[in-house]
Each structure stands twice: as C-alpha cells, then as structure tokens.
C-alpha positions as CSV (number, residue, x, y, z in Angstrom):
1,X,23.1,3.6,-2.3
2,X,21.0,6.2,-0.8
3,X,21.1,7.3,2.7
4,X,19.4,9.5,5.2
5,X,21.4,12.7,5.4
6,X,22.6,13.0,9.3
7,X,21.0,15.8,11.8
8,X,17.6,16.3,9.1
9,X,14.9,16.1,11.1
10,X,11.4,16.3,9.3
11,X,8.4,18.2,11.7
12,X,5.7,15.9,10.6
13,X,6.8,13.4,12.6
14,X,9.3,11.3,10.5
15,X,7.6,10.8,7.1
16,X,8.8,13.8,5.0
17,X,5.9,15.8,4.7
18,X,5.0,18.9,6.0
19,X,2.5,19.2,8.7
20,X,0.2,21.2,6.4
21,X,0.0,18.0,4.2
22,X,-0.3,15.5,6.1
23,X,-4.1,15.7,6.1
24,X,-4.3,16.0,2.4
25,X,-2.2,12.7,2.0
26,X,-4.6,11.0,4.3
27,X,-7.5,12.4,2.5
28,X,-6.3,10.9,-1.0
29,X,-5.2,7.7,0.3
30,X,-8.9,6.6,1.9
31,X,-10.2,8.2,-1.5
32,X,-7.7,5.6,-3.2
33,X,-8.0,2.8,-0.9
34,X,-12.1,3.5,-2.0
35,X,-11.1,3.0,-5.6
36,X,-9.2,-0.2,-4.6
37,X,-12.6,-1.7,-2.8
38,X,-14.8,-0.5,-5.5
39,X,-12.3,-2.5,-8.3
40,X,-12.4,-5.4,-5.4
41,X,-16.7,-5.0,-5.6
42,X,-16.8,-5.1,-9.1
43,X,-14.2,-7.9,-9.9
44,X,-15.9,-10.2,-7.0
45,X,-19.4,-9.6,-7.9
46,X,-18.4,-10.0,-12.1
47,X,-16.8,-13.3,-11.0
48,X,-19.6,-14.3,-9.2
49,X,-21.9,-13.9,-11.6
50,X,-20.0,-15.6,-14.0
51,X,-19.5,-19.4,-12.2
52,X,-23.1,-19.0,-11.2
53,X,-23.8,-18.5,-15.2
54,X,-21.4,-21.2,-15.7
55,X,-22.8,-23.2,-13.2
56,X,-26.5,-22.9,-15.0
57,X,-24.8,-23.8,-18.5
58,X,-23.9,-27.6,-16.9
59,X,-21.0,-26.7,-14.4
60,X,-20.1,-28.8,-11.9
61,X,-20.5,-27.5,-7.9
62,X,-17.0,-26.0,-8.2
63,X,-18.4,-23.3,-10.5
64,X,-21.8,-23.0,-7.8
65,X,-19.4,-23.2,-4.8
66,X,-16.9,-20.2,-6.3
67,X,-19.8,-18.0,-7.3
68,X,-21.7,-18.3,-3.7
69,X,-18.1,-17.4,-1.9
70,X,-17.1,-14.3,-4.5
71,X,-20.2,-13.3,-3.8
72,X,-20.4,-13.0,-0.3
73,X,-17.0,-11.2,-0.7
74,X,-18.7,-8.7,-2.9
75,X,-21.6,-8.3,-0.2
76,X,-18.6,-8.2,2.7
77,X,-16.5,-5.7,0.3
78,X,-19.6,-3.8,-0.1
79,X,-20.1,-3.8,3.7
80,X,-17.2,-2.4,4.2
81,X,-16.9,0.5,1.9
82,X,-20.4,1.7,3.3
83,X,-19.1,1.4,6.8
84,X,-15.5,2.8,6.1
85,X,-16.1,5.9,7.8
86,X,-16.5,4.0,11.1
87,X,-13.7,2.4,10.6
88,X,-11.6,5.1,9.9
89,X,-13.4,6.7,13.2
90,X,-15.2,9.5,11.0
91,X,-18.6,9.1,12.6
92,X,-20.8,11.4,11.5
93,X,-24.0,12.1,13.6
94,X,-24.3,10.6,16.8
C-alpha cells in the first residue's frame, strides 16, 4: 500500500508539481478536454444524422425523436467549445 511520505510538503499547493508547471498542465488539459468535446461533436452529430437517415428509410418516431435530441446536443456541444474561453474566464477583447 502506498503512502504519503510524512513532513513532504509540495510548493504548488498540494498536487505535486512544480510551480513552473502548473500552467503548462492547465494548458494541455483545456487542449484535451477540446479533443474530448470535439469527439463528443462528431459522435452526436454522426448519430444524429444517422436516426434521421433511419427515420427517412421507414423508422418509427423513436429514430426522428433521437436524431432531433443528438442533434441539439451537437449544436449545445458546439456552443460550448466556441464559448470555452468564457468559461474558462480567458476573455479576450473587451
């Protein structure tokens, strides 16, 4: 079992790192988490299109009803990778 070895103390404020790379880390985990949103966009909107195709081939309205709400979570996904900088409070601009 691993355990903390007693009277360490870490100056980045607990999580191991040095101060110096702290910013780095952050910098590759928003350029990760836009990977993750991106994979999120393109699985959504793929799924989308294809109950709305299966919809149009003689699908019932559980195939129209799944493409209209992957959809809008492409849009919403979409939305939010746009905006992320505001989110993250990285305005740019006034």
């Amino acid at each position: 079992m691993l355990r903390p070895t007693v009277g360490t103390e870490t100056p980045s404020g607990g999580n191991g790192l040095p101060p110096s790379d702290d910013r780095e880390v952050a910098v590759s985990l928003i350029a990760f988490h836009r990977v993750l949103i991106t994979t999120g966009i393109l699985f959504s909107g793929g799924f989308a299109a294809w109950q709305v195709q299966q919809f149009t081939q003689g699908g019932g309205a559980l195939q129209l009803a799944l493409g209209c709400v992957f959809g809008l979570a492409a849009l919403g996904l979409l939305w939010y990778l746009l905006h992320l900088d505001r989110y993250l409070g990285r305005t740019s601009g006034g």
